[in-house]
N, C-alpha and C positions, 0 to 999 in steps of 0.2 A: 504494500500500500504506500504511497504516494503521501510522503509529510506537506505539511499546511504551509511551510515556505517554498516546495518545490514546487506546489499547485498556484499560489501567489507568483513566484516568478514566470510561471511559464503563462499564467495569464497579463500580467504585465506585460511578458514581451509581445505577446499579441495583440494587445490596445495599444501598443507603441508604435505596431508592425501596419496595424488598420490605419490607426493615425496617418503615419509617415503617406500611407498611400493615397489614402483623403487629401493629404492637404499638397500634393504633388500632383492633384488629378489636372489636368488641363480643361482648364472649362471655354475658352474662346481661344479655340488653334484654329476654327475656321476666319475667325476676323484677325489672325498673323499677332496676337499679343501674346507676351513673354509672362510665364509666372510668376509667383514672386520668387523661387527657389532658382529662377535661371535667369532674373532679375541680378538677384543678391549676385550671384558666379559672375555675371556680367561687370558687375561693379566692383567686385574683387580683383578679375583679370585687368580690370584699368587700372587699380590703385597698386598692382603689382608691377604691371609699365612704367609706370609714372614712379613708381620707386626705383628700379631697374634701373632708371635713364638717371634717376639725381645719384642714386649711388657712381655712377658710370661720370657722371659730371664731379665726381669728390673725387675720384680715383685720380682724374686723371690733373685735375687739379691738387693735388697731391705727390702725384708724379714730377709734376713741374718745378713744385718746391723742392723735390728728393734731388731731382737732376740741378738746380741752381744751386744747392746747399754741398753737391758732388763736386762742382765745377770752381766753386770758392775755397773749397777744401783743397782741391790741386794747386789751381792758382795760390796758396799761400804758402803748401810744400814747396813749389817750385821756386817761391821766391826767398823764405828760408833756407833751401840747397843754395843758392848762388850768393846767398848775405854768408854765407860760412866761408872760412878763406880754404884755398884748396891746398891741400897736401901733396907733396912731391916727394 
């Protein structure tokens, strides 16, 4: 026999399983409108571009610094080696 939480969960999952499909039913696909569930995904996949591209805009501005900061760091070795007197 079947305990009283295993009967509880497995009804749960089933009003969660009805639910989910209730409320993913398409009720206007003949007038080309979007549900709210491909709605939401819709507005996800935008705010995933649009972070995509400002990360992609920090990177590379980031980069610029790396490389100016690489370039000031040679330029000061190099003028350090030639302030040294040379040895013979």
């Amino acid at each position: 026999m079947l305990s009283s939480g295993t009967v509880l969960a497995r009804l749960f999952a089933a009003a969660c399983l009805i639910t989910g499909l209730v409320a993913c039913e398409k009720t206007n696909t003949a007038a080309g409108e979007k549900g709210p569930a491909e709605k939401a995904g819709q507005q996800l996949d935008q705010a995933a571009s649009r972070a995509g591209e400002e990360l992609n805009k920090a990177a590379e501005v980031a980069g610029k610094g790396l490389q100016q900061l690489g370039q000031k760091i040679q330029n000061e070795a190099e003028q350090a080696q030639q302030a040294q007197p040379k040895k013979e």
